[in-house]
C-alpha positions in Angstrom: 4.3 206.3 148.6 1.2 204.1 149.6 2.8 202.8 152.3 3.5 206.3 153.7 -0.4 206.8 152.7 -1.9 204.0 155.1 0.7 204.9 157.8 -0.8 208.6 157.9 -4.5 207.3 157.4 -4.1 205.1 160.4 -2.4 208.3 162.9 -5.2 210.0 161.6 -7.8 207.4 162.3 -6.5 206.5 166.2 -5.7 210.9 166.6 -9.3 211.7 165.9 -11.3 209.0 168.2 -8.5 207.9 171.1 -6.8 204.1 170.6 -10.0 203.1 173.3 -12.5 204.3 171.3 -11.6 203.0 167.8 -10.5 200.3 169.1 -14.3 200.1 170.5 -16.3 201.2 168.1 -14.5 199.1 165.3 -15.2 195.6 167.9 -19.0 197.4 168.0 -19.3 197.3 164.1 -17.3 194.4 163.5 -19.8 193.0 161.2 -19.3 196.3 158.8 -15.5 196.1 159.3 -15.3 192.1 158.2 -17.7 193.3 155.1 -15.2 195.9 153.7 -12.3 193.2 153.9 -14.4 191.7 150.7 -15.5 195.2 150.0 -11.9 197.1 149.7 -10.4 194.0 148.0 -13.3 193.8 145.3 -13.0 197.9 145.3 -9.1 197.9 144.6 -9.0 194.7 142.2 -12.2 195.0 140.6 -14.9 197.6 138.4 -17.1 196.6 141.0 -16.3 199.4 143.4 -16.8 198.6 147.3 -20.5 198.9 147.4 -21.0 195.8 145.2 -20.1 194.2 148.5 -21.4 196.7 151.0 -24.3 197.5 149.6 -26.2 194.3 149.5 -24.7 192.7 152.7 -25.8 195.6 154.6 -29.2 195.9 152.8 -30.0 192.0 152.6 -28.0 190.5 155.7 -27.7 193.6 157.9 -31.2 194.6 157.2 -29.7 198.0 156.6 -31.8 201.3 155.0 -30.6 201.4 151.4 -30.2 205.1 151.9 -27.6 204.6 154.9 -25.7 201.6 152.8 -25.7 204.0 149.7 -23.8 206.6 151.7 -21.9 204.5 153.4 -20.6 203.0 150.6 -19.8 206.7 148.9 -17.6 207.5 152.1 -15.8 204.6 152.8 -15.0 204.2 149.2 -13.5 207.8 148.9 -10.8 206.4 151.6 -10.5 202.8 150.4 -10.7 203.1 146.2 -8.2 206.6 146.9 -5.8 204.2 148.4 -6.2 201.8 145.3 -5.7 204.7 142.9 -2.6 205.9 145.0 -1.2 202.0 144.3 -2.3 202.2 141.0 -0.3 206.0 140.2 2.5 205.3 141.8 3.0 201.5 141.3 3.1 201.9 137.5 -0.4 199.8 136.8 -1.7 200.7 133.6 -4.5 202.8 133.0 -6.4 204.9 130.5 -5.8 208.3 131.4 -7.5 210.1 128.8 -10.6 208.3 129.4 -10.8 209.2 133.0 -10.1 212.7 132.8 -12.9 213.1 130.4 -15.2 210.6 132.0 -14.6 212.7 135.2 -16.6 215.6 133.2 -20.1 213.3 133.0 -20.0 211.2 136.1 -19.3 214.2 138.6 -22.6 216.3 137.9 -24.4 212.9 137.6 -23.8 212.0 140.9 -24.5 215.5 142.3 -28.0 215.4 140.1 -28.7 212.2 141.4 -28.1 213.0 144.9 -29.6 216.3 145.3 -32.7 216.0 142.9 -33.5 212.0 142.4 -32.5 209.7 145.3 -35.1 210.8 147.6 -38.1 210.0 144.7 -36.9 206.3 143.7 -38.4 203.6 146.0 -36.3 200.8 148.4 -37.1 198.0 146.1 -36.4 199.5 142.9 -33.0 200.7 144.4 -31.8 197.3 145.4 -33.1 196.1 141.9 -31.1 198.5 139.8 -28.1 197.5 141.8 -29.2 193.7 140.5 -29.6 194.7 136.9 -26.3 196.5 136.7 -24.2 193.6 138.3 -25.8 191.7 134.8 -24.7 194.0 132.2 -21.7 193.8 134.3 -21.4 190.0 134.1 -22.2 189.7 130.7 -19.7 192.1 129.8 -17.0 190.1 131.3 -17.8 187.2 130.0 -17.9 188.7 126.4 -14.5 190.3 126.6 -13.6 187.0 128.2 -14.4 185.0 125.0 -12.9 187.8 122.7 -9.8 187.9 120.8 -8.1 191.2 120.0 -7.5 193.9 122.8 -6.9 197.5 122.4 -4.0 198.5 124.6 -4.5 202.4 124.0 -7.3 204.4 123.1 -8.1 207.0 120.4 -10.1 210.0 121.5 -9.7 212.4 118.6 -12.9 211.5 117.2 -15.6 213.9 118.7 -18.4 211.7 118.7 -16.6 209.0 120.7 -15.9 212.0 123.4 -19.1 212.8 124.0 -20.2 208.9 124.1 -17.6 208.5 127.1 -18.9 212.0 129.0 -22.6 210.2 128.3 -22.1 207.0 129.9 -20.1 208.8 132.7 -23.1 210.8 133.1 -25.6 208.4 133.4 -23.1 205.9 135.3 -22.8 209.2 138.1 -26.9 209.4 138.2 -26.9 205.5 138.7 -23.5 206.0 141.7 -26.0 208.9 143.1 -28.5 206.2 143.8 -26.4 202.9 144.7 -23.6 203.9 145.7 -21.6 202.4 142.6 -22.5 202.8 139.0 -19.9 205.4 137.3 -17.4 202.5 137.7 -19.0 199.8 136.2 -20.8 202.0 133.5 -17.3 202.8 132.0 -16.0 199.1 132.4 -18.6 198.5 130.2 -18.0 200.6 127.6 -13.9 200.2 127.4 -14.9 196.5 127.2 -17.7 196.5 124.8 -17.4 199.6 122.7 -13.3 200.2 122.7 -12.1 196.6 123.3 -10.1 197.6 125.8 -7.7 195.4 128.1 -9.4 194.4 131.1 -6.6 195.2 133.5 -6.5 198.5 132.4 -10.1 199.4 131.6 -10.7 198.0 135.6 -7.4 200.6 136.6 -9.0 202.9 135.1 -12.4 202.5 136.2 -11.1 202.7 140.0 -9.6 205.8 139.3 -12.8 207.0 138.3 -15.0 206.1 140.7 -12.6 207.0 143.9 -12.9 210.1 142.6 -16.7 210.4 142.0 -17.1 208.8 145.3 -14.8 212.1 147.1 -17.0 214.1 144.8 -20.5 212.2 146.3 -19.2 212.4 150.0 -18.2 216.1 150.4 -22.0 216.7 148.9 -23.4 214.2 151.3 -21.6 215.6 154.1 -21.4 219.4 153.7 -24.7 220.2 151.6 -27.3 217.4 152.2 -26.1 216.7 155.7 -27.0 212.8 155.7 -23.7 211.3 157.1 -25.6 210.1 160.6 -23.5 209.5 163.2 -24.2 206.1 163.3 -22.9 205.9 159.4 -20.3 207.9 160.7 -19.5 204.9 162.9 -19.4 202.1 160.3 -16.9 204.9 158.2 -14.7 204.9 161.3 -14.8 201.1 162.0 -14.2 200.8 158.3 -11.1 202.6 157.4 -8.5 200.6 158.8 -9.1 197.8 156.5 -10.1 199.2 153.3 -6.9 201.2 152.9 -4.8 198.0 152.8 -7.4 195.9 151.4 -8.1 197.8 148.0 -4.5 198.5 147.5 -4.0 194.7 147.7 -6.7 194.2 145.3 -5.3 196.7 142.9 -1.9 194.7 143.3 -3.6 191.1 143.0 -5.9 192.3 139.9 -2.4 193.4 138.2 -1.2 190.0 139.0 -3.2 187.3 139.1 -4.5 185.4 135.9 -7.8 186.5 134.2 -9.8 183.7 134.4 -9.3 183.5 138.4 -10.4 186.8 138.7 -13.4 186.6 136.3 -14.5 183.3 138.1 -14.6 185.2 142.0 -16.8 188.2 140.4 -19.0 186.1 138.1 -19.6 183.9 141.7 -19.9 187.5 143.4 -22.7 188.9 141.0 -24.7 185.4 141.4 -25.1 185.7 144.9 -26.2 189.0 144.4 -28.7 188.3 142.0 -30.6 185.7 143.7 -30.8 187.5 146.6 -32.9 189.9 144.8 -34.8 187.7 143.0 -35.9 186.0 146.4 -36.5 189.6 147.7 -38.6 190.5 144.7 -40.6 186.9 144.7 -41.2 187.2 148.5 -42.7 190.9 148.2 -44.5 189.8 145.5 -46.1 187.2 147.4 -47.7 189.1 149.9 
């Protein structure tokens, strides 16, 4: 099934431009395309989603407008985490199913709240900061479920309280996706880490699922009601899609495979980089 999956993307991909002119436009935005071969495999294997690699190459190294990396990141990650979940259905990777269904119930009006009524009002800086600050809580929640014992294979939701905590942090993780691009993902990693003890491998299946979905969700609002997919974003999309949907599929393989420690290691190194970008990018405004 995902196999059949990327076989149809790609028809689909060369049928819409012409083999010349994806084959031109993906040499064109080459720098985007070599981006999302991190991007997908951190988007398929990781809570991380695609725009914990987009977003700040193109906004630090690209010297891209946040608001175009933001969306960009939405659309490509509704083709490249949807492949992941596909892999992650139909290859018989664990995942906690309750817990997305009912997360799906916060994070999909967050995003639409934050796209519609709050993006426009929170400044540049401030965006790429928040991006910063939730790659920490982030690493620090790896490294605690890294250093803990016990792990909760399944999940009890009959309590009503612990419903509404999971719609909650959907929610606010959807305002937070609505602004950066990513956010729902890692804000339910979090809490299937830190509040349920959940198994890593399956609290990060689980939080793909979610945020290919919220990214759809973002995408179809960016595209049919707020109208902000530029054609040049619509270019990096096109260039993009031929290697996120085999990269995050092999990243929701590789996550399901390889040991943790490797994989906490090559995020923990991730989120680093990330953060002292930032830091330099806060000093340096700061300066003058």
């Amino acid at each position: 099934m995902p196999l059949l999956c990327i076989a149809f993307v790609y028809i689909f991909w060369l049928s819409l431009q012409g083999i010349h002119s994806a084959l031109a436009n993906f040499l064109s935005q080459i720098s985007i395309a070599i981006t999302m071969v991190f991007g997908s495999f951190v988007a398929g294997g990781t809570a991380l989603g695609g725009g914990a690699v987009a977003f700040p190459v193109m906004t630090k190294v690209l010297a891209i407008d946040p608001t175009t990396a933001k969306v960009f990141s939405l659309a490509i990650q509704s083709f490249g985490m949807t492949a992941a979940s596909i892999t992650i259905i139909f290859g018989g990777i664990k995942y906690y199913r309750s817990v997305v269904l009912l997360a799906l119930i916060g994070a999909l009006p967050g995003v639409a709240i934050s796209l519609l009524f709050i993006a426009d009002l929170i400044p540049r800086l401030m965006t790429k900061s928040l991006f910063s600050v939730f790659l920490l809580v982030f690493a620090i929640t790896l490294l605690r479920a890294h250093w803990r014992g016990k792990v909760h294979l399944s999940i009890d939701l009959s309590c009503k309280r612990q419903n509404t905590l999971v719609v909650l942090v959907a929610f606010l993780g959807g305002v937070v996706s609505g602004l950066i691009g990513s956010g729902a993902d890692i804000a339910i990693f979090a809490l299937l880490m830190l509040y349920f003890k959940a198994d890593l491998k399956i609290a990060t299946a689980s939080s793909v699922l979610l945020m290919a979905a919220t990214s759809v969700f973002a995408s179809l609002i960016n595209y049919f009601y707020i109208g902000n997919v530029t054609a040049e974003i619509s270019q990096y999309v096109l260039a993009a899609i031929p290697v996120v949907v085999i990269g995050a599929p092999l990243g929701a393989y590789c996550c399901a495979k390889v040991p943790k420690s490797v994989l906490l290691s090559f995020l923990l190194t991730l989120i680093g980089l990330e953060i002292g970008f930032t830091l330099y990018e806060v000093i340096n405004v700061r300066a003058y």
